[in-house]
TORLOPA-792601 format. One record per residue (C-alpha): y, z, x; residue in one letter. Coordinates in steps of 0.25 Angstrom, whole numbers, plus 5000, padded with zeros to 4 digits. Last residue first. Example, Ala and Ser with C-alpha at 12.3 -4.5 7.8 and 13.67 -1.06 7.14 Angstrom:
499650295055S;498250315049A;
END
This chain:
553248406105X;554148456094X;554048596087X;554248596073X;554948696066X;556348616061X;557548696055X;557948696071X;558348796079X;557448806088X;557448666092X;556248616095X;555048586106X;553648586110X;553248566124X;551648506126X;550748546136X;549448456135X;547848506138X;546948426130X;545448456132X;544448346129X;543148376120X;542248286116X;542948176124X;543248026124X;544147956134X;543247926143X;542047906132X;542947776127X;542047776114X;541947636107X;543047586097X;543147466101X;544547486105X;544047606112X;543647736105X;544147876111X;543548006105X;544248136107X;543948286107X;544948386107X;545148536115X;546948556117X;547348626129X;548948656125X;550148706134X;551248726127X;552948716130X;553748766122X;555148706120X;556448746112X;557748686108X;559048746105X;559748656111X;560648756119X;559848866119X;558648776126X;557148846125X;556148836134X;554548876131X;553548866142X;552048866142X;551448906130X;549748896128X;548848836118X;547548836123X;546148786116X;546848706106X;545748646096X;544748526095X;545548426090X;544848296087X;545048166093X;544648006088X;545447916097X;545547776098X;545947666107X;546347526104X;547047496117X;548147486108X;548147596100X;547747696114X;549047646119X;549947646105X;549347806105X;549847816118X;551347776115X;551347856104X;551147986109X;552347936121X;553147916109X;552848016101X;553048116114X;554448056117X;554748076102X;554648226103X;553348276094X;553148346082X;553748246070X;552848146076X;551548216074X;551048166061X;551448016065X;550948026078X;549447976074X;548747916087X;547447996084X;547548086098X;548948076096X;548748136082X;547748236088X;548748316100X;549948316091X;549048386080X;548448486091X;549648506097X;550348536085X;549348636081X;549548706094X;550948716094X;550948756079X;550248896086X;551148896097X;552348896089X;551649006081X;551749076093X;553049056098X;553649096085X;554849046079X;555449076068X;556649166075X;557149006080X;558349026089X;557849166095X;556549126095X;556849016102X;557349086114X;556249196114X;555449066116X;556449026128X;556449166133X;554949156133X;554649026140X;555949086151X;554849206152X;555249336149X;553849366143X;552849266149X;552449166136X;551549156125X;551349306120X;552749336127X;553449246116X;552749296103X;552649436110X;554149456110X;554349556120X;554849686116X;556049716107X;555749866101X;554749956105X;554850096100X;554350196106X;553650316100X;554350456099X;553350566092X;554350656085X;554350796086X;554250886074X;552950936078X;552450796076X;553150676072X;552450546070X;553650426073X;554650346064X;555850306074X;555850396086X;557450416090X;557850366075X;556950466069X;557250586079X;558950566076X;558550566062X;557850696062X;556350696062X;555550766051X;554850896055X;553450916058X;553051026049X;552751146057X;551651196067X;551151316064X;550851406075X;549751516076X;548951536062X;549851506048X;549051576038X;548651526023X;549751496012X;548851516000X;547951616004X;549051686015X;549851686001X;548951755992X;548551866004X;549951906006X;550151915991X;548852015990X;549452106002X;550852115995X;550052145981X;549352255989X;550552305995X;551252305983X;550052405977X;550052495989X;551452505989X;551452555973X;550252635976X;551052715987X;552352715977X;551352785966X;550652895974X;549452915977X;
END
């Protein structure tokens, strides 16, 4: 044999034993390969914001922006004149939430509700209009002189509810109107201190609508009844 034949045979085997090193360490590529996604241009990332891509397409998703406020259409009909108005007050006053406001509307009504069912307006004064201290007061005096006396507990709110909200851009104001079905039990003494059962009750339920009002753009955050 001679020594350019062996010469072939022997690169060919070191060409056969190379082919086989790599195929070990690379493997085999069978049918098609998919490739490496690749990275959105600019243009894509400022068309579909921060989506999953796959096969170097973006996935589009859509993006919502504005919407209803659910903090106003969550208590009152969307597009409503209640709802403008509330939008309205949000606008003057970005603190203020009609939730919350609903929230200190029903502890109010429960501490307005007992101190005139215990004839003490002095904790509640800063918290309602002057006509309603008066007319609050004038009761109380009634019920003093006929010596009458009240012993109530609050049992709890069973329905707080909004019914109308306005709002005036020229003084600023703002009203919302609730309606409230309060659960309380009450025990009415006479003069002599005996139970007047007519008056009495285990359990009376107390349905009242009250408005609430303020400036919106005033330092101070209490509503005033």
């Amino acid at each position: 044999m001679s020594s350019a034949l062996i010469q072939l045979l022997v690169l060919a085997g070191i060409a056969v034993f190379l082919i086989l090193r790599l195929r070990s360490v690379l493997g085999t590529r069978d049918g098609f390969e998919q490739q490496r996604p690749k990275r959105p241009d600019q243009d894509e990332e400022r068309r579909y914001g921060r989506g999953e891509y796959e096969g170097g397409e973006p996935l589009p998703f859509e993006v919502i922006e504005g919407g209803p406020d659910r903090d106003i259409v969550d208590h009152v009909p969307e597009g409503s004149p209640s709802a403008e108005a509330l939008a309205a007050m949000k606008r003057i006053d970005p603190s203020f939430s009609v939730t919350e406001f609903l929230g200190g509307a029903r502890g109010a009504y429960e501490m307005i509700l007992m101190a005139y069912e215990n004839g003490d307006l002095e904790s509640i004064e800063d918290f309602i209009d002057g006509d309603i201290y008066e007319a609050f007061a004038t009761a109380i005096e009634a019920r003093e002189e006929q010596g009458i006396t009240i012993e109530a507990q609050f049992l709890g709110v069973s329905e707080t509810s909004l019914q109308t909200a306005t709002f005036d851009s020229e003084t600023r104001e703002g009203e919302i109107t609730i309606r409230f079905v309060g659960e309380l039990s009450s025990v009415v003494r006479d003069k002599g201190g005996d139970v007047m059962e007519e008056e009495s009750s285990s359990h009376k339920r107390q349905k009242d609508i009250w408005t609430f009002s303020r400036r919106m753009d005033s330092e101070n955050p209490n509503w005033t009844l």
